[in-house]
C-alpha positions in Angstrom: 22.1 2.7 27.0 21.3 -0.2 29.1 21.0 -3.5 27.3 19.0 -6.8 27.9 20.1 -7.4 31.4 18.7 -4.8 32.6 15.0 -6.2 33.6 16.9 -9.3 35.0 16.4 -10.3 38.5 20.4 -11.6 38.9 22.5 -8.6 40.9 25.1 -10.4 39.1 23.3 -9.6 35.3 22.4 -6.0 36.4 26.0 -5.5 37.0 26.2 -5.8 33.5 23.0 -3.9 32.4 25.1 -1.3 31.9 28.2 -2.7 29.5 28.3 -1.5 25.6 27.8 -5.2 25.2 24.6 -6.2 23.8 24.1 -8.7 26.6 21.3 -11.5 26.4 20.6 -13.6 28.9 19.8 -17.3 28.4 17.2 -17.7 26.1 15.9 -19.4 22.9 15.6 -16.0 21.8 19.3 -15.3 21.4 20.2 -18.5 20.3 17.6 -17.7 17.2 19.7 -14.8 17.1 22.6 -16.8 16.1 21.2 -18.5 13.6 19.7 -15.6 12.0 22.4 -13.8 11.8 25.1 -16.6 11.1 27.3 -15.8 14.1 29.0 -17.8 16.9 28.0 -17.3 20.5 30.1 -15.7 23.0 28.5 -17.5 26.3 29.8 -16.1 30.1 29.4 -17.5 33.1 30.4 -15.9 36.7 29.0 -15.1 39.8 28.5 -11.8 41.9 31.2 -12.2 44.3 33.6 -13.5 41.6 36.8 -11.2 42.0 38.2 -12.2 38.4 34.5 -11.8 37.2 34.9 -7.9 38.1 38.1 -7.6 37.1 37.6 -9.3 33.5 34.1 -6.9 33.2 36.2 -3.6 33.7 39.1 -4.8 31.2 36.6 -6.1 28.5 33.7 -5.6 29.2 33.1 -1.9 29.6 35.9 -1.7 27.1 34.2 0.5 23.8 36.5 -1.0 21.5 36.3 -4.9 22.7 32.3 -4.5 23.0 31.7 -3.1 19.5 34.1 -6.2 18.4 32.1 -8.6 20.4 28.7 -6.9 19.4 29.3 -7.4 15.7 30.8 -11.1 15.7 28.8 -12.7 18.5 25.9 -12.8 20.1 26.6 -12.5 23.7 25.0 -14.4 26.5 25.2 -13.9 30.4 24.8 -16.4 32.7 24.7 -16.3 37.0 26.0 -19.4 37.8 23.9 -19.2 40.6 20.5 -19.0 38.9 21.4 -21.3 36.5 23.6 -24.5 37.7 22.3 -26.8 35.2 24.1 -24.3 32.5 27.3 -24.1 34.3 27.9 -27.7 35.0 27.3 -28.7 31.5 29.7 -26.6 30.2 32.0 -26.3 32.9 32.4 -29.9 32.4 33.3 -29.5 28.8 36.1 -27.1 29.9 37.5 -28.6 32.4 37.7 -31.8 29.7 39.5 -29.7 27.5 41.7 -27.8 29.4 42.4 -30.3 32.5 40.9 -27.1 34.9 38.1 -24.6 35.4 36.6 -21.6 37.1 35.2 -18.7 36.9 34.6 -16.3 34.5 33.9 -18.8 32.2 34.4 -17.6 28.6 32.7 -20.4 26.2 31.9 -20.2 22.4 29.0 -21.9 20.7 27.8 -22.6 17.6 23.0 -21.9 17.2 22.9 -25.5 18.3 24.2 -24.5 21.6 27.5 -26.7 21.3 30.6 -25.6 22.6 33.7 -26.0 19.9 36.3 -23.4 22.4 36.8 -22.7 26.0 38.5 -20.9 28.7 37.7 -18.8 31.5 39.5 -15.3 32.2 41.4 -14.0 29.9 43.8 -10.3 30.1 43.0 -7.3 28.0 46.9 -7.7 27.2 48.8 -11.1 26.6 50.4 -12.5 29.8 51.4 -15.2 31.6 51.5 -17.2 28.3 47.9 -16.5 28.2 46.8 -14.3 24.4 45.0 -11.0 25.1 40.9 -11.4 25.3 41.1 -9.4 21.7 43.3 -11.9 20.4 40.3 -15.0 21.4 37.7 -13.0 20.1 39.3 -12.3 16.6 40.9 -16.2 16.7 37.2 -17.7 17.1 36.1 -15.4 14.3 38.7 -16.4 11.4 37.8 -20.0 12.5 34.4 -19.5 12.2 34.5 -17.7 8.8 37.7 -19.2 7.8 36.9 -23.2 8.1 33.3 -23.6 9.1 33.3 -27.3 8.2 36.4 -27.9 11.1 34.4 -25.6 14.3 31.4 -28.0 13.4 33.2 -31.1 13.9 35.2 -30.0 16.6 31.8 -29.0 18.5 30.1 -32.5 17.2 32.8 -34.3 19.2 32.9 -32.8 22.2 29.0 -33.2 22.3 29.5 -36.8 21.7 32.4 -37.1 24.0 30.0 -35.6 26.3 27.1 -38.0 26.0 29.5 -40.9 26.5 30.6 -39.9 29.8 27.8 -41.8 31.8 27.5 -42.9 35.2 27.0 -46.2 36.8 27.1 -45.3 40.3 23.6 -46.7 40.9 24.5 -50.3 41.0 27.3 -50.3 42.8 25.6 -50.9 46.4 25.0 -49.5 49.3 29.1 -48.6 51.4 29.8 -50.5 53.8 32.1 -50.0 57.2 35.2 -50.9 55.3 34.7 -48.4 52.7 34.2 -45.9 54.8 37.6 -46.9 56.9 39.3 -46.7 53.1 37.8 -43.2 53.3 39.3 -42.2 56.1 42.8 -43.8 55.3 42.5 -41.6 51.9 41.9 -38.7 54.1 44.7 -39.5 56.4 47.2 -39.5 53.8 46.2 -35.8 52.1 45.8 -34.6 55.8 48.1 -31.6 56.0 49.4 -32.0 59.5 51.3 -28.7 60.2 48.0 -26.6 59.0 44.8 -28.4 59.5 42.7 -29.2 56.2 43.8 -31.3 52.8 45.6 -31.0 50.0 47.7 -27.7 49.8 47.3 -24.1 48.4 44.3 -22.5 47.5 42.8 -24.3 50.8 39.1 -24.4 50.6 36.7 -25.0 54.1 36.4 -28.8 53.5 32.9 -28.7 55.7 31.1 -31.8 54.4 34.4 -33.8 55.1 34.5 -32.3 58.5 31.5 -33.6 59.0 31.9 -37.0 58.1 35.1 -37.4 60.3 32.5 -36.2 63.5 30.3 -39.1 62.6 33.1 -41.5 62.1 34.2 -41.0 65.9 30.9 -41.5 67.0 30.3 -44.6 65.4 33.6 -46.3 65.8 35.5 -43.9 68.7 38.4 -43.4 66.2 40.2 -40.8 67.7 42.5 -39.9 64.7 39.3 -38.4 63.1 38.3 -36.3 66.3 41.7 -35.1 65.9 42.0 -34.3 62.5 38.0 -32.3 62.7 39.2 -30.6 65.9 42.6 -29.4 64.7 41.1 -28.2 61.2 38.7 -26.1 62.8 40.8 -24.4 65.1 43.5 -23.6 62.6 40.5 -21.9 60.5 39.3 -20.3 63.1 42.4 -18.9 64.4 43.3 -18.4 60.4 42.5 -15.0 58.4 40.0 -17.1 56.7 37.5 -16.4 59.7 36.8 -13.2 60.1 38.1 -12.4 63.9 35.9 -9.3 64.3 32.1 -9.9 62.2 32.3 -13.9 62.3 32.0 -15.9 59.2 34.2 -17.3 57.1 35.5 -15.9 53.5 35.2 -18.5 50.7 38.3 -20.1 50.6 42.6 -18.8 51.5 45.1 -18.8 48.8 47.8 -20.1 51.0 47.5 -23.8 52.9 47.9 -21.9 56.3 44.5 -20.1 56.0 46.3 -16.6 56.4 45.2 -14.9 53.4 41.7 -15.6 52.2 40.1 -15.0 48.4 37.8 -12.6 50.5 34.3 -13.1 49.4 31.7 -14.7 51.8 28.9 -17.3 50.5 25.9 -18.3 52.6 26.9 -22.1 51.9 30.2 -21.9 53.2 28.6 -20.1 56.3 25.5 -22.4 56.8 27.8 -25.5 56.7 30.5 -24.5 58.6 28.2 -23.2 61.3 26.9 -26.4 61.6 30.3 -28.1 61.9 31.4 -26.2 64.6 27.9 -26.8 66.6 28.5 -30.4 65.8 32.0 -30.1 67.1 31.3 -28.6 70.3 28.4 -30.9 70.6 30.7 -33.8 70.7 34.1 -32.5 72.9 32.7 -29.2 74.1 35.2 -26.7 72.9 34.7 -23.3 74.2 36.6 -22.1 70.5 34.0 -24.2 68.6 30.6 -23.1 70.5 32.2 -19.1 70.0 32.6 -19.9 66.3 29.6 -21.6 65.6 27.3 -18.6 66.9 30.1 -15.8 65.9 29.0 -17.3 62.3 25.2 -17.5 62.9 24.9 -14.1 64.0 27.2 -13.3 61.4 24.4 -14.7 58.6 21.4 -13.6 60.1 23.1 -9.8 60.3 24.6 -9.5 56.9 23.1 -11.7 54.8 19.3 -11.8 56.1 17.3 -10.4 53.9 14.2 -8.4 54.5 11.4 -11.2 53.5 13.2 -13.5 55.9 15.5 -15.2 53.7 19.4 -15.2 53.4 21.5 -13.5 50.5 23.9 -15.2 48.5 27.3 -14.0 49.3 29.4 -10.9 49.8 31.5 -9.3 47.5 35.5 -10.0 48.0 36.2 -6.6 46.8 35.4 -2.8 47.8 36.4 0.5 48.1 40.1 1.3 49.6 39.1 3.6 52.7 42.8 5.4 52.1 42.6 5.1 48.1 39.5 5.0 47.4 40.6 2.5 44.9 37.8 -0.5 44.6 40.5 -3.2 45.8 40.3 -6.8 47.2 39.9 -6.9 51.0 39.7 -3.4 51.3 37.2 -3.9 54.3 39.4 -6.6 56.4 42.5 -5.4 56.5 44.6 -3.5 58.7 48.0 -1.9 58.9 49.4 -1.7 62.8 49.0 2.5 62.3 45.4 1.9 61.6 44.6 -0.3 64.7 46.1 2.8 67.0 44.4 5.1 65.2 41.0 3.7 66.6 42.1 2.6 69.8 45.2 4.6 70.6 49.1 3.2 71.3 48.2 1.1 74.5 45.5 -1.2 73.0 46.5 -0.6 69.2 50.3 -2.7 70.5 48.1 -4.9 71.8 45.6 -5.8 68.9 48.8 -5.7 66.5 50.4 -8.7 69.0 46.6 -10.2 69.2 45.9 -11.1 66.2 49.0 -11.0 64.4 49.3 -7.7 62.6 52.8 -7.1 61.2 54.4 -4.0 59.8 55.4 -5.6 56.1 51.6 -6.7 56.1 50.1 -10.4 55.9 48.2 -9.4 52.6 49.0 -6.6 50.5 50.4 -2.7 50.4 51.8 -3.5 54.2 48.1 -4.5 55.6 47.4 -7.5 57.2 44.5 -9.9 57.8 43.5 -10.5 61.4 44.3 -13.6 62.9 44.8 -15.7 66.2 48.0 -17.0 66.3 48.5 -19.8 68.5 52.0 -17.3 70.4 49.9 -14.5 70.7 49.7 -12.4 74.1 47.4 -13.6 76.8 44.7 -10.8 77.8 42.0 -9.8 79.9 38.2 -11.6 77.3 36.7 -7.9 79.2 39.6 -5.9 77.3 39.4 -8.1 74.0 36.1 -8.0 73.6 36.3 -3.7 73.8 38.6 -3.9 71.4 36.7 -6.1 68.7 33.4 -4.0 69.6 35.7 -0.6 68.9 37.0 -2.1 65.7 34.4 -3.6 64.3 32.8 -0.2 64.8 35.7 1.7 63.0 35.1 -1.0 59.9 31.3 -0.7 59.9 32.6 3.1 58.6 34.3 2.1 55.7 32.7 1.6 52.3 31.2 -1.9 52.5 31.2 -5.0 50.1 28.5 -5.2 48.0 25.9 -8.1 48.3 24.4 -10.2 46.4 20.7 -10.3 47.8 19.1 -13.0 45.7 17.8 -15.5 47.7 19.4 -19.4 46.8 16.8 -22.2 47.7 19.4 -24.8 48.4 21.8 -22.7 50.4 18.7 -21.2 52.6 17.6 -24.7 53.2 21.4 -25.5 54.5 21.3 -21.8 56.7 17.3 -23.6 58.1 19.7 -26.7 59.7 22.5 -24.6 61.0 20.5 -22.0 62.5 17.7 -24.6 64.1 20.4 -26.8 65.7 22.4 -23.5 66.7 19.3 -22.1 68.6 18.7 -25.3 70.1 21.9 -26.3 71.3 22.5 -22.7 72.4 19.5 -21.5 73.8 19.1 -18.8 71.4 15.5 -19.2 70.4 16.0 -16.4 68.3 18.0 -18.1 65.7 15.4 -20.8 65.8 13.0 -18.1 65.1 15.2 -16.8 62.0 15.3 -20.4 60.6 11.6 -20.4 60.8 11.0 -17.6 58.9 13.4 -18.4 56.3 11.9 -21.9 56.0 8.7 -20.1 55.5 9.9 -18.1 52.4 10.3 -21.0 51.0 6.9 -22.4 51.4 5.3 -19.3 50.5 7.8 -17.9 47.7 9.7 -20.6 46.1 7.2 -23.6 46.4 4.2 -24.0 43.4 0.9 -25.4 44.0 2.8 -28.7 43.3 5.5 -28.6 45.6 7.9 -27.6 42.6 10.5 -25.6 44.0 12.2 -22.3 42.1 15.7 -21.9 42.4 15.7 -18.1 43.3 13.7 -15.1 44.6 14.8 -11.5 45.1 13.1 -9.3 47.2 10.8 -11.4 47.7 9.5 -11.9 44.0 10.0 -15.7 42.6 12.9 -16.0 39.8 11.5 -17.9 36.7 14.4 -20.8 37.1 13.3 -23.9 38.6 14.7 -25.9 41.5 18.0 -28.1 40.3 18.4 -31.4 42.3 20.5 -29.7 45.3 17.6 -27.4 46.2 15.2 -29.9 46.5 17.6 -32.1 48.5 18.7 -29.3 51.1 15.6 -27.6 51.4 14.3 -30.7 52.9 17.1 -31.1 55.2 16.5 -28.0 56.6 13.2 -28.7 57.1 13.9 -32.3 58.7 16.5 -30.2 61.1 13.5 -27.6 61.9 10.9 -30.2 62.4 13.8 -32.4 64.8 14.3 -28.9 66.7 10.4 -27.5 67.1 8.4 -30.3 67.0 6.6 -29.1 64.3 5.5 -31.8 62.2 4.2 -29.7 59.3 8.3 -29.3 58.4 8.3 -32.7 58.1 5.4 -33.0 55.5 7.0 -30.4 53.3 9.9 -32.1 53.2 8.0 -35.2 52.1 6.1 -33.4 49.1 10.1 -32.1 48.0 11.7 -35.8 48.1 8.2 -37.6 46.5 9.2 -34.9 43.3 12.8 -36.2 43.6 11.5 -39.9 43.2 9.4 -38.9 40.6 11.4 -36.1 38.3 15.1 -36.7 39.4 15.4 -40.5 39.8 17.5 -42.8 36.8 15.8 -46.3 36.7 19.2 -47.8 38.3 19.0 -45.4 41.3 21.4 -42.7 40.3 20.7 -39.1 40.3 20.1 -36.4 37.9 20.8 -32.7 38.4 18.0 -31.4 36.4 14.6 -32.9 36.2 13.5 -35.0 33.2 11.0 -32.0 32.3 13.3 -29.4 32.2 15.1 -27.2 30.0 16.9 -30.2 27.9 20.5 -28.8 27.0 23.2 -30.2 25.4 23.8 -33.0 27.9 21.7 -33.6 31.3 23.7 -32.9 34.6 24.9 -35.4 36.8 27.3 -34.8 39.0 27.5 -37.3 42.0 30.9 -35.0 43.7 30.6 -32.7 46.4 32.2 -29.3 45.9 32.2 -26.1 47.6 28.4 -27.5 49.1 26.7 -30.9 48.8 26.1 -32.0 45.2 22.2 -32.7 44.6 23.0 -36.7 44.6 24.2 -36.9 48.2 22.0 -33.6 49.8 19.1 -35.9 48.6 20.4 -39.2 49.3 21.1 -37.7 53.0 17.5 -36.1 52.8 16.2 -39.0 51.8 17.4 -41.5 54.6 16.4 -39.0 57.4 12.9 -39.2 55.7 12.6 -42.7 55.6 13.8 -43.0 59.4 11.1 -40.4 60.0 8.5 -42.7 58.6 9.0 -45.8 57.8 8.9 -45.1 53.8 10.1 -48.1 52.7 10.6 -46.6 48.9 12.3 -43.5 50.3 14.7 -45.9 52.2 15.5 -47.8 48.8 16.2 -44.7 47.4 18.8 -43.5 49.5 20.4 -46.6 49.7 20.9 -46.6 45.9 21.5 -43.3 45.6 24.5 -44.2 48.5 26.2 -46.4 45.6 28.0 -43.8 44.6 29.6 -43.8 48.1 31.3 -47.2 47.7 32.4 -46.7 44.5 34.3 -42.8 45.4 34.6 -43.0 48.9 37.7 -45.1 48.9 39.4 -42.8 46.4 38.4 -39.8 46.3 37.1 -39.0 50.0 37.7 -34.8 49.9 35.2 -34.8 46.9 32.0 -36.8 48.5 32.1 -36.1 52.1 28.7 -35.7 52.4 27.8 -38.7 50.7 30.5 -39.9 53.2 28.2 -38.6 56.0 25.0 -40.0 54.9 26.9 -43.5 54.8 27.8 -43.1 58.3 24.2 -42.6 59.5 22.7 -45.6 57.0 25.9 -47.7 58.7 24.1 -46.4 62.1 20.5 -47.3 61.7 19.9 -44.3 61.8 18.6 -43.9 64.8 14.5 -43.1 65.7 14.3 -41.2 68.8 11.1 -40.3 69.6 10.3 -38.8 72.5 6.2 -37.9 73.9 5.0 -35.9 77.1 2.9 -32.9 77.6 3.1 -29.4 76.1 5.1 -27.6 78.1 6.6 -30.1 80.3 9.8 -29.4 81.7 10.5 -33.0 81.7 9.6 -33.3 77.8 11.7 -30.5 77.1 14.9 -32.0 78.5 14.5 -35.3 77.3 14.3 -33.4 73.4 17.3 -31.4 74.3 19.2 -34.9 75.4 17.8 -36.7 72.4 19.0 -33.8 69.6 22.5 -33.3 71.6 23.3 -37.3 70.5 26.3 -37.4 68.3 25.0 -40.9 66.7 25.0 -40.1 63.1 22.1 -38.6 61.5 19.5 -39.5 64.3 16.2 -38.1 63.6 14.2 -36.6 66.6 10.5 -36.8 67.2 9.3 -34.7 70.2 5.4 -34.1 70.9 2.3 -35.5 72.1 1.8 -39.0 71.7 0.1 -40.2 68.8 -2.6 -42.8 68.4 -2.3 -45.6 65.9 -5.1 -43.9 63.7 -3.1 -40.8 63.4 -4.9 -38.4 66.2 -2.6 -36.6 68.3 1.4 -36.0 67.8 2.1 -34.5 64.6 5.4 -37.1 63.7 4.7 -40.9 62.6 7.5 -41.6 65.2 5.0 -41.3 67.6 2.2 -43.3 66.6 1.8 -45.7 69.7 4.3 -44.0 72.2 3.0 -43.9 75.6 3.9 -42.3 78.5 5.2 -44.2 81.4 4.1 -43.9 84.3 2.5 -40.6 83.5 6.1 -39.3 83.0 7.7 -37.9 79.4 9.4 -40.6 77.6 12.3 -41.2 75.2 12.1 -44.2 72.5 14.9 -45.3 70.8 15.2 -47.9 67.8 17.8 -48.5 65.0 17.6 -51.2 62.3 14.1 -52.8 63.3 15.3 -53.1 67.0 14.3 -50.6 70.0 16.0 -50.0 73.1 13.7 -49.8 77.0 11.8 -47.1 76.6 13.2 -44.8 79.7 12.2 -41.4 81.2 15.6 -41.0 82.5 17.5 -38.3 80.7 21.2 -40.1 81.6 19.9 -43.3 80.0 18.6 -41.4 76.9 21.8 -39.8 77.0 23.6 -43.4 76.7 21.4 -44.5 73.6 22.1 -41.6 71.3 25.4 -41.1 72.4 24.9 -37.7 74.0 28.3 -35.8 75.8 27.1 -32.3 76.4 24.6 -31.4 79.5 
């Protein structure tokens, strides 16, 4: 019989609608359970595309015996990490205090208070690995519980209170300067792994937002070292198993610090930022690898993860049905063994695709299969032939079982897949992409945005979620609307963004300038989120400082421009020694450092020479620029539909470009070459 999850909107809940566990999901309700009955609660956190989610939910979970245990001890509580980031931060932040790491599943228990008094995350159905048996846990908890009541209260009484004393100052700290930023980079330099591309070692995760920043550090100071390590990053990933050599799009993150072997899931942020590194790559040098990556991965979120009200799924599942076993295995759909590849395309071009992208006959991965790559030895051959071979295998895949997906639509990460997909149809000339960003950016408006500009964190099938917006969505939804309005011209992108960030001033906002995850009206838990440190995607702190600063360059906002600048504090006092974990605050430094620059550019509708000045002025690598393009506007608001172009005029009846950065403008010119000089433009 199904339990409580059932009439849940999570894919990842409904996956467990079905468990002899009397599931609850987050509620008052079951914490008045709790105290009602006297019993502890069993809270656990994962995610859809979570491998060791699935696995722990098929040992335990669906387990008669370990359900009917956990049924009449606890009451049990299910949580999407996804829907509800405020939850998981709060007490992943607890675990990861107590155990010195975290992740997901998350297993936490709780007294009726909510208070955590023990943690961990997955745990076997059989000891192992110096790890007890989930059984073991469960009946642990409960002797403590009964056994000495008076010891699991002040345990949880002290972690709350080690909790609330863990406060951040980041808001007086100042705005980073250039020599915190060249501390960054130093840091980055010495946790550069130079044989593989990337930081750090095994698991290897995308490290976008870092990426990112080293692009803007070149432009602004022409350091070559961080060209070099951006560029050689993102061609070992994209020649790595990590990027999917047949569909595009990268998996979440590879378990080995060469990129061979990835944990196999896919998530729309990972996509949507990478996407957008790779544009800004080729943007800047004009590699052929980085333009074919960037729009490999855009078609690759607009085909699998585009939903049908317009929007973009979460993720795809890592795992799926074996096409040989049947067996519901990890990386089922991406792998190959060299007899499969000549099965589809016969001996000739089979050799050839085994060479090409590295197939071997022990296997890269597991049971002798391997996961496609490029390596750098591989044969040369005819881009005709290669490309019939990726069209014949990506067919062949298309007819095995498929990862599941998780369809509910994320505000935050669909405001990140609104940039990448504008600036990809713009650089591109794919107005089709632009047209997909559009209607995604108009889900938004029409789905996740109240009356009052207050944004929901989910939707699913095009029906809102009842969790509201955490700081990250309201800080990348406007960015993707500041990148849409840059790209189209259309102011009204630029307005909504303004009615996101005036809630982010007014609900979000500390009195020193810091940043809270949650907004002061809602759900109050055990300790409010704030989490300056970038992750996996942009914390809410830096997304809306970055957000922020774009705005106030937009218009003049002198408040919003305050704002960021405090908000950036948080920069000088992490950059310099811990640069992989805020590189997007690390970005948004380098475009405050650059101005950043207004370009505004006016001419007629439809003018040819209006066009090409806009695509000169949003091809400009100086960081963060913000782009006006439309009629001229008077100075009582008639006309253009950006404040950048309040007073523009035409010269000499021509289209225009105007640039300015830090109260200073440059001539005004109708010459795309100069343009092209003032925002730092290298692509035609």
């Amino acid at each position: 019989m199904p339990n409580r999850l059932v009439n849940e909107t999570s894919p990842y809940l409904q996956q467990h609608a079905d468990n002899p566990v009397d599931w609850w999901p987050w509620s008052p309700e079951a914490f008045e359970e709790a105290r009602r009955r006297k019993v502890p609660v069993l809270l656990s956190v994962g995610y859809s595309a979570c491998h060791w989610c699935h696995v722990m939910a098929h040992e335990s979970f669906e387990d008669e015996l370990c359900a009917a245990y956990m049924n009449e001890h606890f009451v049990n509580i299910k949580v999407d990490r996804e829907e509800r980031p405020d939850v998981d931060a709060v007490y992943m932040e607890a675990v990861q205090a107590a155990t010195g790491q975290g992740g997901w599943p998350m297993t936490v228990f709780l007294n009726a208070e909510a208070e955590p008094f023990y943690f961990g995350t997955y745990f076997p159905p059989e000891p192992r690995h110096g790890m007890p048996s989930f059984m073991q846990v469960l009946e642990g908890v409960r002797t403590a519980w009964v056994g000495r009541p008076e010891e699991v209260a002040e345990v949880a009484r002290r972690i709350v209170r080690d909790l609330s004393g863990r406060t951040l100052d980041y808001g007086k700290a100042g705005e980073p300067g250039a020599e915190e930023l060249a501390q960054a980079l130093l840091g980055l330099t010495r946790e550069y792994d130079s044989v593989h591309g990337g930081f750090g070692g095994a698991p290897k995760f995308p490290p976008s937002m870092v990426l990112e920043f080293l692009l803007r550090h070149h432009a602004r100071t022409g350091s070559e070292g961080a060209l070099q390590m951006a560029a050689d990053t993102c061609e070992a990933m994209a020649r790595g198993g990590i990027y999917d050599q047949l569909g595009g799009g990268f998996a979440r993150y590879a378990v080995d610090r060469a990129w061979v072997v990835p944990h196999f899931e896919k998530m729309l942020y990972d996509n949507a930022l990478l996407c957008r590194v790779y544009a800004h790559l080729w943007r800047a040098t004009g590699s052929d690898l980085a333009r074919r990556v960037a729009l490999e991965t855009a078609d690759f979120i607009v085909r699998e993860l585009r939903t049908d009200q317009g929007g973009f799924a979460s993720a795809l599942d890592a795992d799926s049905a074996d096409p040989d076993t049947g067996a519901h295995v990890e990386g089922a759909y991406y792998a190959w063994t060299p007899a499969q590849l000549r099965e589809v395309l016969g001996d000739e071009d089979g050799d050839l695709a085994v060479a090409y992208f590295g197939v071997t006959e022990e296997g890269t991965f597991e049971h002798g299969k391997s996961v496609l790559q490029l390596p750098q030895e591989g044969p040369a051959a005819d881009a005709a032939r290669i490309a019939s071979v990726r069209e014949r295998l990506l067919a062949a895949r298309a007819e095995r079982p498929a990862p599941g997906r998780d369809d509910k639509v994320v505000a935050a990460w669909n405001g990140l897949a609104v940039a990448a997909l504008a600036e990809c149809g713009a650089y591109f000339d794919r107005p089709d992409l632009v047209e997909r960003a559009t209607e995604a950016a108009d889900l938004l408006v029409r789905v996740h945005m109240d009356g009052r500009a207050r944004l929901a964190r989910t939707s699913r099938d095009g029906q809102v979620g009842a969790n509201a917006g955490v700081l990250e969505d309201y800080g990348d939804v406007a960015e993707g609307f500041l990148a849409l309005a840059s790209v189209t011209g259309e102011g009204v992108w630029l307005e909504f963004a303004g009615f996101l960030l005036d809630l982010v001033l007014d609900r979000f906002a500390a009195p020193d300038g810091s940043l809270y995850d949650t907004a002061h009206d809602a759900e109050q838990l055990i300790r409010r989120p704030q989490d300056p440190t970038d992750t996996a995607a942009p914390s809410g702190w830096t997304a809306a400082a970055g957000a922020l600063l774009s705005y106030a360059a937009h218009t003049g906002s002198e408040a919003h421009r305050t704002a960021a600048e405090r908000a950036l504090g948080v920069v000088q006092a992490l950059g310099p020694r811990a640069p992989r974990f805020i590189g997007h605050g690390l970005a948004a430094a380098e475009a405050l450092l650059d101005g950043p620059r207004e370009v505004a550019v006016v001419g007629a509708p439809q003018d040819p020479e209006l066009a090409a000045l806009h695509r000169v002025a949003l091809l400009g690598t100086a960081p963060g620029a913000v782009v006006a393009a439309g009629m001229p506007r008077a100075e009582d608001g008639s006309g253009g539909e950006f404040p950048l172009l309040a007073g523009r005029t035409l010269v000499d009846g021509a289209a225009t470009a105007y640039v300015c950065r830090h109260f200073v403008c440059a001539r005004p010119t109708t010459d795309p070459a100069e343009l092209a000089e003032q925002v730092g433009t290298t692509r035609a």
